[in-house]
N, C-alpha and C positions, 0 to 999 in steps of 0.2 A: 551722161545719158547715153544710152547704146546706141548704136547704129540699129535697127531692126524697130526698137520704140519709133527713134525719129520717122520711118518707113512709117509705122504703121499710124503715127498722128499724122503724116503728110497723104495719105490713101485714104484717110478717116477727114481729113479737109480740117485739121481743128491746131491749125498754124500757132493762132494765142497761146494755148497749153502748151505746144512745143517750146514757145516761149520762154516760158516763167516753169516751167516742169522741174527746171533745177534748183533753183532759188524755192519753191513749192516745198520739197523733198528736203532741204535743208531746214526748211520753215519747221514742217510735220516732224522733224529727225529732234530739234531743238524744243521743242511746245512740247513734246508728247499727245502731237494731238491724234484724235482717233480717226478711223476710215473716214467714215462719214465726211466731218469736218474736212478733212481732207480735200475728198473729193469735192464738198461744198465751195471750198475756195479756187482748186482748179478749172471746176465749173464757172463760176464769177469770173474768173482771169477772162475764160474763149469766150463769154458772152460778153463783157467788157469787149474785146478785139474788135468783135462781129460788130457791134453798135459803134463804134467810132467809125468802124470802115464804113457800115449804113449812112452815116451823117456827113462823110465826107462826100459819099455818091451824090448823095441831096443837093447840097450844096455844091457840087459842081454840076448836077443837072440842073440846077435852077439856073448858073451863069447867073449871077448877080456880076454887076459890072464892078461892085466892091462891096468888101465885107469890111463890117462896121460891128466894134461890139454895142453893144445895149446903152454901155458906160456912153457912149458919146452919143447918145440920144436926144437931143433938146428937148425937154421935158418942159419948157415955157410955151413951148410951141400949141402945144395944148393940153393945159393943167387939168382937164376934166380927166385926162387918161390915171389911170390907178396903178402906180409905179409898181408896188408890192405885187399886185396880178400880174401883172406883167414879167417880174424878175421871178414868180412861183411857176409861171408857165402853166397856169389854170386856163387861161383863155386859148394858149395854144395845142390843145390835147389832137387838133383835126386841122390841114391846112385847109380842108374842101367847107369850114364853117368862117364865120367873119373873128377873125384873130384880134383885139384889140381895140376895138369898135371901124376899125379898117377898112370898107366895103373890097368884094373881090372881083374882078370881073375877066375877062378874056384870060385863058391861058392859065387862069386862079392867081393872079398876078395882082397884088395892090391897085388902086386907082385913087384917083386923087391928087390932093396936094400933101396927104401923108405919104405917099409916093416921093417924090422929091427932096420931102427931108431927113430920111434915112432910109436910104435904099438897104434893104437887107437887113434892119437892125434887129430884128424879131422873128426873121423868119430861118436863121440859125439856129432860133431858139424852137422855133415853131418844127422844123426838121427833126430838132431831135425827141417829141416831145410826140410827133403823129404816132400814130395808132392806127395801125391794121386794121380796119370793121370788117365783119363778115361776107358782107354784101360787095366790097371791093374785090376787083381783080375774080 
């Protein structure tokens, strides 16, 4: 890739595609694939980028005192919860609504005694899964 491309994806802010722009180009070169498509998958690569960096922000603004995947959840703890919703991320679309049957309270912070037995374990999931409403910000 040129020196002047890389300039102009670092002025353009779009880091990802400088990325994978070569590996892209060899992809398109090999496939025969067309503009479009091209561009279709470049595009995916920097919104790919942008969303991991989103969820890592989350996740370190939250300060969860540890992160926990889902996998080590105790699910005996209380079998009324509906595993499959849970690992779909249906119940987590919004952190500002009740995630999980979870009540929220100060800070939109869990409460409870599902508090205590996985600190974090959903709401990694819940981070990446929130949705921008209109009405926010």
């Amino acid at each position: 890739m040129n020196d002047r491309l890389l300039t102009m994806l670092k002025k353009l802010r779009l880091s990802g595609l400088a990325q994978t722009l070569e590996v892209r180009l060899q992809e398109a070169a090999g496939h025969q694939l067309s503009h479009a498509e091209f561009l279709e998958l470049i595009l995916q690569d920097e919104l790919l980028v942008r969303n991991e960096r989103l969820i890592g922000r989350r996740v370190k603004s939250a300060a969860f005192r540890e992160l926990k995947p889902l996998d080590d959840f105790d699910w005996s703890f209380n079998p009324s919860i509906n595993r499959k919703q849970v690992y779909d991320g249906r119940r987590c679309h919004s952190t500002s609504r009740s995630a999980g049957g979870m009540s929220r309270g100060a800070a939109n912070r869990p409460t409870g005694r599902s508090r205590s037995r996985a600190p974090g374990a959903g709401s990694i999931t819940a981070a990446s899964k929130q949705e921008k409403h209109s009405g926010d910000r």
